[in-house]
C-alpha positions as CSV (number, residue, x, y, z in Angstrom):
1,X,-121.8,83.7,17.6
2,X,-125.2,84.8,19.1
3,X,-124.0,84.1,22.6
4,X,-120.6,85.3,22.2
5,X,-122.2,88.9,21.0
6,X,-124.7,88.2,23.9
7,X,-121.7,88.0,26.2
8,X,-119.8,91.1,24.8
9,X,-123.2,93.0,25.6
10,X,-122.9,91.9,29.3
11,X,-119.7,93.4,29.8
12,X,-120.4,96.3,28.1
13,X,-123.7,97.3,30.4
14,X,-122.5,95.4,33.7
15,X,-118.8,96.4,33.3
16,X,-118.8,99.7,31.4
17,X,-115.6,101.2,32.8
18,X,-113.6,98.1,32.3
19,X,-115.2,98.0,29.5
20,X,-114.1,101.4,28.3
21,X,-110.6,100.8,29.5
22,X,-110.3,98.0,27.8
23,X,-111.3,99.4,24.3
24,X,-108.6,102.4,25.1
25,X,-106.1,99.9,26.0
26,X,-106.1,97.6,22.6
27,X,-106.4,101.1,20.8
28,X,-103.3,102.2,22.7
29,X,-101.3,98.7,22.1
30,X,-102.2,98.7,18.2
31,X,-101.2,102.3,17.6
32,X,-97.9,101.7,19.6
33,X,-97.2,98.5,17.3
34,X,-97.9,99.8,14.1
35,X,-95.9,103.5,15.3
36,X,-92.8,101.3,16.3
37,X,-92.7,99.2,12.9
38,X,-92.5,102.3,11.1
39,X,-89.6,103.6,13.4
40,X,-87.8,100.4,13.0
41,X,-87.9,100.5,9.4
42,X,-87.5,104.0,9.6
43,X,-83.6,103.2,10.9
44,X,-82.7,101.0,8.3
45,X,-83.8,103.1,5.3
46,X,-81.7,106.1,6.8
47,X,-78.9,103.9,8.0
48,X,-78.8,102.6,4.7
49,X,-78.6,106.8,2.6
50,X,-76.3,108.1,5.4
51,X,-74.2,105.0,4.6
52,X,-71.1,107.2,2.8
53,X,-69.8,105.0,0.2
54,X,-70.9,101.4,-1.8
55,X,-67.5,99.4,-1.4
56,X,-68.4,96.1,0.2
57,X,-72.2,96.9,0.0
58,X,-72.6,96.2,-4.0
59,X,-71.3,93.5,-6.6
60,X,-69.8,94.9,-9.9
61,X,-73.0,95.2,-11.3
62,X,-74.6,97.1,-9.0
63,X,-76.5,94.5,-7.1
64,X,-76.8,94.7,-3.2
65,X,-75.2,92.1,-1.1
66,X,-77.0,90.1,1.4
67,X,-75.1,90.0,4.7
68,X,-75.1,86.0,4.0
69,X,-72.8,87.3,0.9
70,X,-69.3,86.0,1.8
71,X,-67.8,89.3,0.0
72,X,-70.4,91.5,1.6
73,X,-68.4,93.7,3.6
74,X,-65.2,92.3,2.7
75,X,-62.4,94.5,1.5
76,X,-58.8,94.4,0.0
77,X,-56.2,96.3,1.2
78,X,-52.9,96.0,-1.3
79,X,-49.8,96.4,-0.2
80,X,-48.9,97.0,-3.7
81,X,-45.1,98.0,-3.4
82,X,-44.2,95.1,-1.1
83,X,-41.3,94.4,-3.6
84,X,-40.1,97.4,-3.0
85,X,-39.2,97.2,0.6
86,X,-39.9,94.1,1.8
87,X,-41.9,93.6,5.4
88,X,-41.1,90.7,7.4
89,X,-44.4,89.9,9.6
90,X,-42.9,90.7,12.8
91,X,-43.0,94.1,12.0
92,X,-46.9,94.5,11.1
93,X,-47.9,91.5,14.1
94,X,-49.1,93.8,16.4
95,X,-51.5,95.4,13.6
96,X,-53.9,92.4,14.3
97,X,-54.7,93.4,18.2
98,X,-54.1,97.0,17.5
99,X,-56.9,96.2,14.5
100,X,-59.5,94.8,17.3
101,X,-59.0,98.2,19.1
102,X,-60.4,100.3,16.3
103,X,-63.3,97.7,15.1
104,X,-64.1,95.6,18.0
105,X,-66.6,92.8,17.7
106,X,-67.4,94.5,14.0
107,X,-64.7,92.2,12.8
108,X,-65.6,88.9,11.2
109,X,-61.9,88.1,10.1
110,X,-58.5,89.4,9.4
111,X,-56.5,87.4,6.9
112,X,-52.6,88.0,5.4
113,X,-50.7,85.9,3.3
114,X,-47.1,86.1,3.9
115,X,-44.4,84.2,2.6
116,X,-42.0,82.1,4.0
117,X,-38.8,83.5,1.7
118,X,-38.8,86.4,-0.2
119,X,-39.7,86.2,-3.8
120,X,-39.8,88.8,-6.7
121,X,-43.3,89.8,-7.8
122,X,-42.5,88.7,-11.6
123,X,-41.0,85.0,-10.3
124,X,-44.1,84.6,-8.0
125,X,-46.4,85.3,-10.4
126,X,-44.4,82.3,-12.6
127,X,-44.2,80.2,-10.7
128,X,-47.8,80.6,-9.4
129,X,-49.0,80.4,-13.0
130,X,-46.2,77.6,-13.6
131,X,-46.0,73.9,-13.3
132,X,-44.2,74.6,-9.6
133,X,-46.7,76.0,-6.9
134,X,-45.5,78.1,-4.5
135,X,-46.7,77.7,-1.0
136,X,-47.3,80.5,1.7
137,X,-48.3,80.9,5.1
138,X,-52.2,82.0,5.2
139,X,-52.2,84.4,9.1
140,X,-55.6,84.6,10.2
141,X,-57.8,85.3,13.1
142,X,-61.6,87.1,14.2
143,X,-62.7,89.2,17.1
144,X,-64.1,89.2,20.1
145,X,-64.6,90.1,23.7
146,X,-61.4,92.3,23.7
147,X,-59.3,89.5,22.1
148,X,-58.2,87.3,18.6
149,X,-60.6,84.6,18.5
150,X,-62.2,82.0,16.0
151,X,-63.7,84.1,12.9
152,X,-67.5,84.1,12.5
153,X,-66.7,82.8,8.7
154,X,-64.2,81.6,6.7
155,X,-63.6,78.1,9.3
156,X,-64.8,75.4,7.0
157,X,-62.2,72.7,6.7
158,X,-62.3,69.1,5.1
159,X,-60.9,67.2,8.0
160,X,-59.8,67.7,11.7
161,X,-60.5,70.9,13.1
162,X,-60.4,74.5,13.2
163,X,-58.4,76.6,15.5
164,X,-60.4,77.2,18.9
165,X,-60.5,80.3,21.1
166,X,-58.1,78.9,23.5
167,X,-55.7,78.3,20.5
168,X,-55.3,82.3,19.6
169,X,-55.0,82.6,23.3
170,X,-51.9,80.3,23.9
171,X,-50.6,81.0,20.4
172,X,-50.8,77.7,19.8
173,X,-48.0,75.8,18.0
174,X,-50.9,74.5,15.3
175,X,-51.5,74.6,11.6
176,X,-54.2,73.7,8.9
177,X,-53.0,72.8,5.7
178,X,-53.8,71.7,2.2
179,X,-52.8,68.5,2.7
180,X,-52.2,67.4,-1.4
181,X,-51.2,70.1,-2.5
182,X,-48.2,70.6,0.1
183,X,-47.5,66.8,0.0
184,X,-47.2,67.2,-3.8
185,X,-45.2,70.6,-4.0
186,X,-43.0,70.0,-0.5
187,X,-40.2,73.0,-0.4
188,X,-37.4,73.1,1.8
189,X,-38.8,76.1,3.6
190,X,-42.4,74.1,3.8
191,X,-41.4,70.5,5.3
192,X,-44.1,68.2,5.9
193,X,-43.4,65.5,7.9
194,X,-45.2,62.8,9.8
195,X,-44.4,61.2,13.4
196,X,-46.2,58.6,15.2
197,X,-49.4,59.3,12.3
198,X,-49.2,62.8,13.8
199,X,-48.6,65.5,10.4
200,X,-46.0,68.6,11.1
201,X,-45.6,71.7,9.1
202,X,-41.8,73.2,10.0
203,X,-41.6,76.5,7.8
204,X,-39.4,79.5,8.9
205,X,-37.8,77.3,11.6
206,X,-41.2,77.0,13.3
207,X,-42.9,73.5,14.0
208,X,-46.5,73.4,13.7
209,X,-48.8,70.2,14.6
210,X,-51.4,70.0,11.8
211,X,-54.7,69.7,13.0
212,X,-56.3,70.6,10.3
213,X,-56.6,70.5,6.3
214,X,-58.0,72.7,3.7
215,X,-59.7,71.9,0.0
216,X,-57.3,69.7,-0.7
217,X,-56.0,71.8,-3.7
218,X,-55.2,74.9,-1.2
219,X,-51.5,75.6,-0.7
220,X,-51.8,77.5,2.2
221,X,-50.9,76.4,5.8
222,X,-52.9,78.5,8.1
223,X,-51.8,79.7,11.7
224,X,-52.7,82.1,14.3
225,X,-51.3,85.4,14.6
226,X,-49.2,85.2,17.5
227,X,-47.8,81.4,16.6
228,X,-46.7,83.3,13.2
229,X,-43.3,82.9,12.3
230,X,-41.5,86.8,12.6
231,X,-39.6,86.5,9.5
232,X,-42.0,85.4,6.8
233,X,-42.5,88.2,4.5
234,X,-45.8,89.9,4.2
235,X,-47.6,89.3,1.1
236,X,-49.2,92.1,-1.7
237,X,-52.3,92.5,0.1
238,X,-54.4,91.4,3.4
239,X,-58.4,90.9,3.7
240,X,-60.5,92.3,6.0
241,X,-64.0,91.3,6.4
242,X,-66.3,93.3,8.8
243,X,-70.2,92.4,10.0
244,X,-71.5,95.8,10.7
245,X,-70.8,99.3,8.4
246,X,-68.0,101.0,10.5
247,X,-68.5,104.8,11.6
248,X,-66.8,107.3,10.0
249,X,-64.5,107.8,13.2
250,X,-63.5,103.9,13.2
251,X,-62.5,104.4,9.7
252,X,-60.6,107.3,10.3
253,X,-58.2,105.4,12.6
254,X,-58.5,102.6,10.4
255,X,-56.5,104.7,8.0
256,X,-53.7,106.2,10.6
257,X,-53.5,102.7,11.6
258,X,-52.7,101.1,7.8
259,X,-50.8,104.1,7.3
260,X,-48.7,103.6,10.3
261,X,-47.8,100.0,9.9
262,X,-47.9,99.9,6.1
263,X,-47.1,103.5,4.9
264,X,-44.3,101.7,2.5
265,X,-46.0,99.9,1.3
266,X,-49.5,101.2,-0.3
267,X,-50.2,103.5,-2.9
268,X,-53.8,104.5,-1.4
269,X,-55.7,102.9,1.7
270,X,-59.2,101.0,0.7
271,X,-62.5,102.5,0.8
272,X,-64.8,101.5,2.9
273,X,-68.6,102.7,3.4
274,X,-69.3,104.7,6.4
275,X,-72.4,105.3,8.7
276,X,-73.3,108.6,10.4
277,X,-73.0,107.8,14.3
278,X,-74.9,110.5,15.1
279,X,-77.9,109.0,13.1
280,X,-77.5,105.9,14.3
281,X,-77.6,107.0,18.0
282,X,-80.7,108.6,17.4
283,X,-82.5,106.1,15.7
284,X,-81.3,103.4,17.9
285,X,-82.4,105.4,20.5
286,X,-86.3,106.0,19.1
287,X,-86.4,102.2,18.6
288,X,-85.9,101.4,22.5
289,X,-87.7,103.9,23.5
290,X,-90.8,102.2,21.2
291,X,-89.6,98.8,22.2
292,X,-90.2,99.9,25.9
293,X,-93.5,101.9,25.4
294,X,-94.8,98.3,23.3
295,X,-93.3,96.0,26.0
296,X,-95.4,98.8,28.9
297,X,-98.5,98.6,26.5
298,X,-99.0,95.1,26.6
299,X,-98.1,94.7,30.1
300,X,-100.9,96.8,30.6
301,X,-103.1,95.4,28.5
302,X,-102.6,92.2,30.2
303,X,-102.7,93.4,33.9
304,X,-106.1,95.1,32.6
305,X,-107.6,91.9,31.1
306,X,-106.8,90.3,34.4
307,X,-109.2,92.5,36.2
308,X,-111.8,92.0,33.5
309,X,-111.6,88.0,34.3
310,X,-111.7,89.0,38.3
311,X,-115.0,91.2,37.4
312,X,-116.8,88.8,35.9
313,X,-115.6,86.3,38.3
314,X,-119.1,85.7,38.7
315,X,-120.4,84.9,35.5
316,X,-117.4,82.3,35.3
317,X,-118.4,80.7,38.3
318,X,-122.1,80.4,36.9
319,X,-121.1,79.2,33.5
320,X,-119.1,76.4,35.4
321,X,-121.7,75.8,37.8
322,X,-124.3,74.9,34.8
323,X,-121.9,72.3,33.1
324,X,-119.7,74.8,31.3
325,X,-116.1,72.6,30.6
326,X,-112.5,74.8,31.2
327,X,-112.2,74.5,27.3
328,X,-115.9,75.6,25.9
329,X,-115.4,78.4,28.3
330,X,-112.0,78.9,27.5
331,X,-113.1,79.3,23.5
332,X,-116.2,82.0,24.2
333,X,-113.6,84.1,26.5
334,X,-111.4,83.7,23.7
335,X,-113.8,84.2,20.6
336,X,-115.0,87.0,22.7
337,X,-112.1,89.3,23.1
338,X,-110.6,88.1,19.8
339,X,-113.9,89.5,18.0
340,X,-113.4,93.0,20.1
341,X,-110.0,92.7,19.3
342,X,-110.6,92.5,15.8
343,X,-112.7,95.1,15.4
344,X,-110.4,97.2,17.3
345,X,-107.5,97.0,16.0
346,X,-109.6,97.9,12.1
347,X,-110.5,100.8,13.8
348,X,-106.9,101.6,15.5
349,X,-105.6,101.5,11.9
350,X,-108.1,103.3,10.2
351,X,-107.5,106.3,12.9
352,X,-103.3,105.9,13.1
353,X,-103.6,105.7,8.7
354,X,-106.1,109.1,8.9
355,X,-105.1,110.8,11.6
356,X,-101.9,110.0,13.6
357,X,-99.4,108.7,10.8
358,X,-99.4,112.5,8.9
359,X,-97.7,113.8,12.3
360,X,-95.4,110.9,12.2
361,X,-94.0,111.5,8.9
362,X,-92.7,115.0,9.9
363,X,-90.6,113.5,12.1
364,X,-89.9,110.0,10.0
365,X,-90.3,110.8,6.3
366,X,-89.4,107.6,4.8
367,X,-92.5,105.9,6.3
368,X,-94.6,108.1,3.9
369,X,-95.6,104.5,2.0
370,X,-94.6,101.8,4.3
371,X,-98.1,101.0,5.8
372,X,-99.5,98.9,2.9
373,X,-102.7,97.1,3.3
374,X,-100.0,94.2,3.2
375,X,-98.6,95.5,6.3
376,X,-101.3,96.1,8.3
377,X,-102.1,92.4,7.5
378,X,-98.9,90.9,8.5
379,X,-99.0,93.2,11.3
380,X,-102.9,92.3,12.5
381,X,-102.0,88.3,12.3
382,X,-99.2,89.1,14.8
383,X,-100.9,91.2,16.7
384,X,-104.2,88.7,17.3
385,X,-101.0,85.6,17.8
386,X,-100.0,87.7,20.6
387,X,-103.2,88.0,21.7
388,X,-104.7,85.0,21.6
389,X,-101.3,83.3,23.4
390,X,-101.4,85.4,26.7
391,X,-105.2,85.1,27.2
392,X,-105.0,81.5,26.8
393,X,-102.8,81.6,29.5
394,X,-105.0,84.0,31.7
395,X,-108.1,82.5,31.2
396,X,-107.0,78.9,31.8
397,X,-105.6,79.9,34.9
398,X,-108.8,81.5,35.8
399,X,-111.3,78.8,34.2
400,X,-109.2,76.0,36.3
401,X,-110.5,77.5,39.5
402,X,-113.3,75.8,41.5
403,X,-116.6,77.9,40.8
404,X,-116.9,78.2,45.1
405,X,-113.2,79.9,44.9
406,X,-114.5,82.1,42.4
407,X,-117.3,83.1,43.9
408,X,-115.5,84.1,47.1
409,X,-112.4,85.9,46.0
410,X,-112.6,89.6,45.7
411,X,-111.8,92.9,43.5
């Protein structure tokens, strides 16, 4: 310790400037740190109260879903009076694409069960409840890049495989089935059949390969929207299951969109929570913007402590000159400017907590009570990581050089 604060007294008489600069520098990279923090978290406690609505967001009992929750964001949209007038699914096909056009990548899945010949309400719910399970057609696809696609969730099967991309691009002939279940309860409109120890679903006058199978006690035979035969019937309700709170534009057109496929058939359109765009947009914005001046402030920090290693260039060479190994140098460089580092970044703290964080929270109000003494620890230990990873890298680079090249190279 006595030659590392013996060291740090060097620099400061013999390098005073750099010295200087180098103080302002890990002042300016800590405040910028802990000021983009509280802007980050800033965002997602006013996303979260300008979110208009709790549907998808909260259990029954009031509890907050994890995004991991398979019902977070998922919601039910009834097509209650179905019985009434009777949709056959070429009629509300083209509701899946036009879906992507409103929601985008935001969708983890759309999923409607249809089926295959029309039943009443009351018989389905016997039957269904009954000794005699009725089997229907399970129409389901995800998002992305402009086009259907596998969903992010709801993929798992027991044996074979899921549908890939290339299948919702073809509108691939294909199925995936609950194999028992169908073998055991086998309709006339759901024939299972096997050829050359190939399976086959025909259903609707449609052939489908099966490629895949279910829990075993599922009665559904899942396909692709566009390999969908056109005149199943369209089921009392369809789940859709989004990643990301849409805006309250998306679900705006969300509703003309239900309303202009479905209009027959629901009493009222589901809710869904909404985020302010606006808010968003600006909050998204501040975090770049703090990403960036981060990203410039340690870029700087870095170019700086480069010309601290090239001014002492000297001292360097003499420590190697006098039996000094790359490592034992590399440790008092590091101890060094981890010790400054230290001590300046309890002092960068100590002024942002006093002095610079009361002007932040006119702007950011929910930050008030962020910076705990628990966060300025968690944020310290990844500040000094950081640290401690780039300056390894500098000052091995430096240390590696013969003490003769040291000595000649210039400012």
């Amino acid at each position: 310790m006595r030659y590392i604060l013996k060291n740090i007294k060097l620099f400061a008489l013999k390098n005073t400037l750099v010295f200087i600069l180098f103080l302002v520098s890990l002042f300016v990279s800590v405040t910028v740190l802990l000021a983009a923090y509280g802007i980050y978290t800033e965002y997602h406690e006013k996303a979260d109260r300008d979110i208009q609505g709790t549907e998808g967001l909260y259990d029954l009992e009031g509890n907050k879903r994890e995004e991991s929750d398979i019902e977070y964001l998922l919601f039910q949209q009834g097509l209650d009076k179905y019985y009434e007038r009777p949709m056959k699914f070429e009629e509300c096909r083209g509701f899946f694409y036009d879906l992507g056009t409103i929601f985008g990548d935001k969708i983890d899945y759309i999923d409607f069960s249809c089926l295959p010949e029309l039943i009443d309400i009351d018989e389905l719910y016997r039957k269904s409840t009954g000794q005699t399970y009725v089997p229907y057609i399970s129409v389901t696809s995800g998002y992305k890049d402009g086009e259907l696609a596998v969903p992010d969730s709801f993929t798992t099967v027991y044996g074979g495989r899921y549908f890939t991309n290339e299948d919702y691009r073809i509108d691939a002939k294909v199925c995936i089935i609950g194999f028992e279940e169908l073998q055991k309860h086998n309709h006339e409109y759901m024939d299972l059949t096997e050829e050359n120890g190939t399976y086959y679903v025909t259903t609707n006058g449609v052939k489908y390969e099966v490629i895949g199978y279910h829990n075993p006690e599922a009665m559904a035979v899942t396909v692709t929207p566009g390999a969908a035969p056109g005149d199943c019937y369209v089921g009392e309700s369809f789940d859709l299951k989004l990643k990301e709170v849409p805006t309250a534009d998306e679900y705006r057109k969300f509703t003309e969109l239900v309303s202009y496929y479905f209009a027959d058939l629901i009493s009222d359109v589901t809710k869904m929570p909404t985020a302010n765009i606006d808010t968003q947009y600006f909050y998204n914005t501040n975090i770049w913007i703090s990403v960036i001046i981060a990203l410039a402030a340690a870029i700087n920090l870095a170019v700086l402590y480069q010309y601290v290693l090239v001014s002492r260039r000297k001292t360097l060479a003499i420590f190697r000159l006098v039996g000094g190994t790359k490592n034992r140098i590399r440790r008092l460089y590091i101890l060094e400017t981890t010790l400054i580092s230290s001590v300046m970044f309890v002092i960068s703290a100590i002024i942002f907590n006093v002095a610079i964080k009361p002007f932040i929270i006119k702007v950011y109000p929910y930050i008030e009570n962020l910076y705990t003494l628990k966060v300025y620890a968690i944020m310290f230990l990844i500040y000094m990581a950081v640290t401690v990873v780039i300056l390894n890298i500098m000052i091995m680079r430096y240390v590696s050089k013969a003490p003769v090249n040291l000595m000649k190279e210039e400012n």
